[in-house]
N, C-alpha and C positions, 0 to 999 in steps of 0.2 A: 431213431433219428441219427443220421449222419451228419458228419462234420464235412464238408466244404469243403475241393481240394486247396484254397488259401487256408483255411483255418487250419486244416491239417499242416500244412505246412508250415503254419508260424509254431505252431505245439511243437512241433518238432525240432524247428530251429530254438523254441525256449529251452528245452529237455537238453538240446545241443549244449547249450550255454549252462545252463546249471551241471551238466557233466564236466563239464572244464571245470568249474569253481570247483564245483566236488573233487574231482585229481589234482587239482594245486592244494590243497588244504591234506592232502594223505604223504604220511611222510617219506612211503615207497616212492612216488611220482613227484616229489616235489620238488628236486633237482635240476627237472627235465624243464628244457625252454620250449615255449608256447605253441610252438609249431609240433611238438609230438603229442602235447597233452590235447592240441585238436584231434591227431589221428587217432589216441589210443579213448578221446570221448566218441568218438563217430564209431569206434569197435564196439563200444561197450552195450551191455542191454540193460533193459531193465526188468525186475523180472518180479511177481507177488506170489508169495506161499500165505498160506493159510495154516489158522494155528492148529498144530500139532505135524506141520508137513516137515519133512525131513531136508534141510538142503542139500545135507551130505554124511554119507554114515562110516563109521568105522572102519579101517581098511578099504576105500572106496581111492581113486586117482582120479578124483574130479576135475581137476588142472581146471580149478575155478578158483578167483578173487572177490570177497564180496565185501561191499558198501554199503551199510546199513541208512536207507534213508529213513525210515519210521519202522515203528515197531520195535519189537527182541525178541533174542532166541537166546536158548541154551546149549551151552558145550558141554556134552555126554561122554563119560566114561562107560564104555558098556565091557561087562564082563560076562562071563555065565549065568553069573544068580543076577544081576540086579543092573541098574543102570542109577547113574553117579551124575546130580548135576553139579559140575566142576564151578559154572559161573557164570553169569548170565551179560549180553549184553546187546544194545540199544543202539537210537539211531547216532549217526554221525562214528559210527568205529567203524572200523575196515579191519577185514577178517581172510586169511588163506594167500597171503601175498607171496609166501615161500612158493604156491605150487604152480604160479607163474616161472618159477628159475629153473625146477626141474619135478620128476617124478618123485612123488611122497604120494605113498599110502595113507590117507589121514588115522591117527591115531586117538582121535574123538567124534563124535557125530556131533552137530552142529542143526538144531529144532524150531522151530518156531515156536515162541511159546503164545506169539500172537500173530495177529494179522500181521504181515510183514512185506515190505519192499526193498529191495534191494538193487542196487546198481553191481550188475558184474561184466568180469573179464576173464576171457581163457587163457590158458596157454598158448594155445595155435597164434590167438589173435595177436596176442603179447608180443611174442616171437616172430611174426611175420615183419608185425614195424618196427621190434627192434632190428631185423636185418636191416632196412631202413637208414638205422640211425646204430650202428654198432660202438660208437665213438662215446655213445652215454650210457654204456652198461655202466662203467664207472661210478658216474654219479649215481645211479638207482645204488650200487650197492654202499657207496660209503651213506645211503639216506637207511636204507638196513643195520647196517653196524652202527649208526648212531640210537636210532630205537634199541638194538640189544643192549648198548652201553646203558643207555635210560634203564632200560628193564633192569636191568642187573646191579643199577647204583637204586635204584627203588629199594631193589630186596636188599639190601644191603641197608638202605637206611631203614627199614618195617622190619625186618624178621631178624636178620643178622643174632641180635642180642639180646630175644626173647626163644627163638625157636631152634634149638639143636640142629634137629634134623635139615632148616633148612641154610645150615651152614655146608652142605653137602651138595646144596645146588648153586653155591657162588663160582664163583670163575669161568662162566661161560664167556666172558668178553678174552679171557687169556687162550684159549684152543688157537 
């Protein structure tokens, strides 16, 4: 049974719309006024893996962003003997927003550990409307450098002064 090209069309203007709310609520895009979070929701796809499918592996340059609308995956350390799951996470996180800025080799794989949907963005498309709007790299990055501050004042308040070793990863907000 097919959908109707009205019914098709309103799906799609919904999908529109809940893209938009999805990119103002991520703290990469949240800076950005309403007129680019339409064009980079109209970029965006949406995409389903299934569990055990891989969205991105180890040394791979997916120059993908993903939005987790249902489901979770797991971020894999793979070495030679074994693979590592680092941590798992679920819907409403956004995942891989660095390799919208530039080329990174991912340095984990990234699994489904179940049925999974995600809302994503590439690079190409990223870059093509931020030519667009060059005026608001700015803001995308100080919404960047406030997440690392976060991250960094977290470990600082959790590990700092239980775990040695991870006083050896403090100061990333000072580079």
């Amino acid at each position: 049974m097919s959908l109707s090209p009205e019914k098709n069309k309103e799906c799609q203007a919904c999908e529109f719309e809940e893209n938009i709310e999805i990119l103002r609520e991520i703290y990469f895009f949240s800076g950005l006024p309403m007129e680019v979070l339409k064009v980079l929701a109209y970029l965006c796809n949406r995409e389903t893996f299934k569990q055990n499918d891989y969205l991105f592996q180890k040394d791979d340059d997916d120059s993908q962003a993903f939005y987790i609308i249902t489901g979770k995956c797991g971020l894999l350390y793979t070495n030679r003997e074994s693979e590592l799951l680092i941590r798992e996470y679920g819907q409403g996180e956004f995942l891989g927003g660095l390799a919208l800025l530039g080329n990174l080799p991912r340095l984990y794989s990234l699994k489904a550990l179940s049925a999974l949907s995600c809302l994503i963005l590439d690079r190409d498309k990223f870059s093509r409307a931020m030519q667009q709007f060059p005026e608001l790299i700015p803001k995308m990055f100080k919404g960047v450098v406030r997440r690392i501050y976060a991250w960094e004042n977290r470990l600082l308040v959790d590990y700092s002064a239980c775990c040695e070793s991870c006083k050896e990863l403090i100061g990333v907000s000072v580079l």
